[in-house]
N, C-alpha and C positions, 0 to 999 in steps of 0.2 A: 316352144309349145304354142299349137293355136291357140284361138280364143275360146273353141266348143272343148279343146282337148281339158283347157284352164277351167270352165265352167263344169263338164265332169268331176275335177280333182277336188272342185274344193264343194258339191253339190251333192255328189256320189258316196256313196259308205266304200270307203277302196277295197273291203275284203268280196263287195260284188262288181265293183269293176276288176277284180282280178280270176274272179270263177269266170267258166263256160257257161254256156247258155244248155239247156234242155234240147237236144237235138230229137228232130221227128223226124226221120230216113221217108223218100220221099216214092210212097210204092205202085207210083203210077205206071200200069206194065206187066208190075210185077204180079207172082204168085206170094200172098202179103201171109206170112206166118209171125209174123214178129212181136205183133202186140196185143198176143191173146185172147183175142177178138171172135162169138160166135158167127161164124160164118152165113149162119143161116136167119132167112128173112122172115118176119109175119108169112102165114099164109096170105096169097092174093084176097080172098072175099074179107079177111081180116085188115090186111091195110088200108083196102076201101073204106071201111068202118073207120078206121083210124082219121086218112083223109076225113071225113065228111067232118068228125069231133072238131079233128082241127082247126076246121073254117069256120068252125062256127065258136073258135074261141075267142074273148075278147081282148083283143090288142091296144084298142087304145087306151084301157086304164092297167093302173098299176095289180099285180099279184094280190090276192088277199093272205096278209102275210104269214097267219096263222098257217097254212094250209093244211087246215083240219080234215078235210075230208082226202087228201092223199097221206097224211101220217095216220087216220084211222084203218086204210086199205093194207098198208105196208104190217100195221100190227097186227091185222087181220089174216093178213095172207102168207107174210114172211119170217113168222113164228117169236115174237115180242110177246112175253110173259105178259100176264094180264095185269094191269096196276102202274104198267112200264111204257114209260113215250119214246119218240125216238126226234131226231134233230135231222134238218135235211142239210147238205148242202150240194154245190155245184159239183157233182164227181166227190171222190173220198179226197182230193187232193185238197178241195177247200177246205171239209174236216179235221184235216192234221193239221191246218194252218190254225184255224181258229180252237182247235187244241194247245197248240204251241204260244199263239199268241197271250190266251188267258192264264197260261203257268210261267209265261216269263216276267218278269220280276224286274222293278229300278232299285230296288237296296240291294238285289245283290244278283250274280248269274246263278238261272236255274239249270238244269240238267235231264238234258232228250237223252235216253239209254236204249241200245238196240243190238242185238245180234249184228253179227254183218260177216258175207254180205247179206243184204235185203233190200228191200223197198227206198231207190235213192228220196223220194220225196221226204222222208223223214228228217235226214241229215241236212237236207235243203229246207227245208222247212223253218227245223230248228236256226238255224243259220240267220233264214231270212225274218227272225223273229228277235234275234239276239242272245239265243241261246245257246248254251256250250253242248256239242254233242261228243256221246263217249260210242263207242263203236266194239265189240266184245266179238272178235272169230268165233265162228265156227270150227267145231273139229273139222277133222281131216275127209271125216264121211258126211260133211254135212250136217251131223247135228249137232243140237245145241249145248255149249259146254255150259253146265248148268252151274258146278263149280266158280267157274270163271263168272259167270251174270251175276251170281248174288256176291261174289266179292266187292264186282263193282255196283252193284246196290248197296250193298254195308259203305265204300269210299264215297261214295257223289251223292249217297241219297238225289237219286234223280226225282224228279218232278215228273215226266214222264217216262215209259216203258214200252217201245212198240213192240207187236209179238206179231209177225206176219204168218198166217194160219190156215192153208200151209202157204209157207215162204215162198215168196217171188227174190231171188230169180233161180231157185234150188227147187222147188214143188213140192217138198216133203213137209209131211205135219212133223213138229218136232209131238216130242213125247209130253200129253196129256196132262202127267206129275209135275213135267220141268215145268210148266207153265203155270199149274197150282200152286209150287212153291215159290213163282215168282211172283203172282198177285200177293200172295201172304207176308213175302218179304216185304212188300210197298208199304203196307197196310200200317194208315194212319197219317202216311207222309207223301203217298205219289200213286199216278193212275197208270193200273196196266193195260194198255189200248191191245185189246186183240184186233186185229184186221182180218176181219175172212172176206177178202173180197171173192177167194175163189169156193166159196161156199157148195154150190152150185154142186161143185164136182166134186167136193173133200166128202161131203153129205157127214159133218163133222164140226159142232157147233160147240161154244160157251155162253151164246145165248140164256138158255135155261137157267146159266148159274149165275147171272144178275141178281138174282134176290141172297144170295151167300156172300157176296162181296162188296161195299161201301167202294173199294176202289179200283173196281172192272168196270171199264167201256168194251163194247164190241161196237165194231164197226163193219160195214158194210157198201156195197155198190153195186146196182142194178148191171152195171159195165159188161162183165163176162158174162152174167145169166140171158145178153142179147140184145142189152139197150145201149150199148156204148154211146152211141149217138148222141142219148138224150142227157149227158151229165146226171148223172141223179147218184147220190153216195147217200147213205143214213149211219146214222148211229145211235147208241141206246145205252143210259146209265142210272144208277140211284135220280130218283126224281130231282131231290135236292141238287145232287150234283150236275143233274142235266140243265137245271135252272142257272145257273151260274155261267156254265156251257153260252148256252143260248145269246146270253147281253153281247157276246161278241159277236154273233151273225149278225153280217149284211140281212135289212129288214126286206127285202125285196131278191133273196137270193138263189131263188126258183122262177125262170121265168114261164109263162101261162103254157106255152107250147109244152116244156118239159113235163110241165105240173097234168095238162091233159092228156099226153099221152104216154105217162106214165099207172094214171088210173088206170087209163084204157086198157095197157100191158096186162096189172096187178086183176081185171077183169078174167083176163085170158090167160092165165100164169101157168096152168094146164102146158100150155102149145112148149111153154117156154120151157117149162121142168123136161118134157117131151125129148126136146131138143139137147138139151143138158145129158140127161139118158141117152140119147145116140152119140154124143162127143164121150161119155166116160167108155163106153164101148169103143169108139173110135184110137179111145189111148189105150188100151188094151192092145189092139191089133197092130198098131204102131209102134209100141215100144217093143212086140214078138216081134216085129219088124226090123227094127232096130237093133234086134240083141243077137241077129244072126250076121250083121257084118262082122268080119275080124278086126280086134283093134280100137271096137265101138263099146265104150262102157257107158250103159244106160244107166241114170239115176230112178229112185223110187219116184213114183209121182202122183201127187195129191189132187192134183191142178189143170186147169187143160193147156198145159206146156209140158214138154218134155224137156229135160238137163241131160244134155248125152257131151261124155268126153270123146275126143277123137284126137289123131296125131297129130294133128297141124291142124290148129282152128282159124288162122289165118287164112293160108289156102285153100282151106275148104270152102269156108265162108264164100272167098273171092270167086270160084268155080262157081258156086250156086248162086250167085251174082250175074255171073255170066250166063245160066241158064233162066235166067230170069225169075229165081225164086228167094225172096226176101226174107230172113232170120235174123236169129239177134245173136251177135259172138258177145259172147258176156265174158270172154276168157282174161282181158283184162281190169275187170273189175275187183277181181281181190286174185290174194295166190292160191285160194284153197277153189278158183274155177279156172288155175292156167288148163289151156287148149279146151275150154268147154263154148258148146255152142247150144240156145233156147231155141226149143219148138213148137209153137203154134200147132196144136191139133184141129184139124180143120175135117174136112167131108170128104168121104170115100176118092174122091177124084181129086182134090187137091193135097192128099196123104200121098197117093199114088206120085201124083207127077212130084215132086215133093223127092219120092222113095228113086224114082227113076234119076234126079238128078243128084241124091245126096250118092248112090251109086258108082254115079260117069264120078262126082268129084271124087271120094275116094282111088277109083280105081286111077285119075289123072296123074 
């Protein structure tokens, strides 16, 4: 063994020297469907405006950490009950961490509970916090066996509960009830974190019922409504419990760029919702699209992704590779998606070309 290999072994926690890394497929070239991404840019006279904000933000000193006047806009603008704050951080992916990190526990292991499949950050998360994660299938159609969740609520009393809303990488909302009866199960001993990152296009909130549950978080990210760019994720809980929340954010964990041009968005939130409206149109016409190949079984979708099974999601995948169009074969992530492949719903012209080659790969 070398001497880097010897300083890993004994430096390194060996259950993350033995995981994979977070792979980002590299989609230079490509037509990029994969990572559910609005396609569409600020208007020109809009980005100008944006440019100019930006240069004239201040770089050399540090965020003001409060960042009260971007968590007033978000309450303002993206529907946060009055009375109700919200927490920012870098993308939702910091927010599970710092979820995860304030509910694990040194007297004893806590408990991250999730549907699955779903959202890998959770499991990783949990993971890289030292927490034990329990993992509960999906039926056979994709929803959520509700039976089976609160069993495993009654065994592990989890600590936490993520409920992804609708589910990545399936795009269905599970059902409304299953979801009320799974805060209510918590209740007293652990937080059910809704995720609606795909908000946007569910147009299907538990927002509003913050004020009914002591142990509801929702969670959110500007991500899919158009800002991927700028990292920006929020979340919103009982005040008390948000205060608690809080002591674990990085004090500096918005930088000024994100912080400016993210109000600027929240100014124009109009263009964004806009935009939102023509991709939930756009998954409509795509999945009528979709559902006349033979062989092609389209899932329901909440999301601006589509879940279509096909024969051979290998091959297919590979083919639409070779046409230079980039997706996500999620087939081997559990068994209830063998041969499924995710779809980025994207603009009239990249649906098309999109359509033209999922086509040639079928017919190949």
């Amino acid at each position: 063994m070398s001497a880097i290999d010897t300083l890993i072994a004994l430096a390194i926690r060996p259950d993350i020297v033995a995981m994979h890394g977070y792979h980002v497929a590299d989609a230079s070239g490509y037509t990029k469907l994969d990572a559910m991404e609005n396609p569409y840019q600020l208007p020109a006279p809009l980005l100008q405006e944006l440019g100019a904000r930006l240069a004239a933000a201040t770089l050399n000193r540090y965020p003001v950490a409060s960042y009260d006047t971007l968590k007033q806009k978000v309450c303002a603008t993206l529907g946060v009950p009055a009375g109700y704050d919200v927490m920012l951080g870098n993308g939702s992916d910091e927010l599970i961490s710092i979820l995860c990190m304030a509910c694990a526990r040194q007297d004893r292991r806590a408990v991250v509970l999730s549907p699955t499949p779903s959202f890998v950050m959770y499991a990783r998360s949990a993971q890289y916090a030292g927490m034990d994660y329990v993992g509960v299938p999906l039926k056979a159609d994709l929803t959520l066996d509700l039976p089976a969740m609160l069993a495993a609520i009654a065994e592990h009393r989890p600590a936490l509960v993520f409920l992804s809303y609708p589910n990545n990488p399936t795009g269905n909302l599970f059902a409304d009830s299953d979801i009320v009866a799974i805060i209510e199960a918590l209740d007293g001993f652990g937080l059910a974190v809704v995720d609606e990152a795909y908000e946007p296009f569910a147009q299907q909130t538990f927002m509003d019922r913050l004020p009914q549950y002591d142990s509801l978080v929702v969670m959110r990210t500007v991500s899919k409504l158009g800002l991927a760019g700028i990292r920006l994720g929020y979340m919103s809980a009982a005040p008390a419990l948000l205060a608690q929340l809080d002591k674990v954010r990085p004090p500096y964990n918005i930088n000024v760029l994100t912080q400016t041009a993210a109000e600027f968005a929240l100014d124009h939130v109009g263009v964004l919702n806009q935009q939102a409206a023509a991709l939930r149109a756009a998954r409509a016409d795509l999945m009528a699209a979709l559902a006349k190949f033979p062989g092609v079984q389209v899932f329901p979708s909440a999301a601006n992704f589509i879940l279509v099974r096909v024969p051979d999601a290998e091959a297919i995948n590979a083919k639409l590779l070779s046409h230079k169009v980039l997706i996500k074969n999620v087939s081997k992530m559990h068994a209830v998606l063998t041969n499924c492949l995710r779809i980025t719903v994207s603009t009239p012209a990249e649906n098309a070309t999109f359509l033209d080659a999922f086509a040639a790969s079928l017919a190949a």
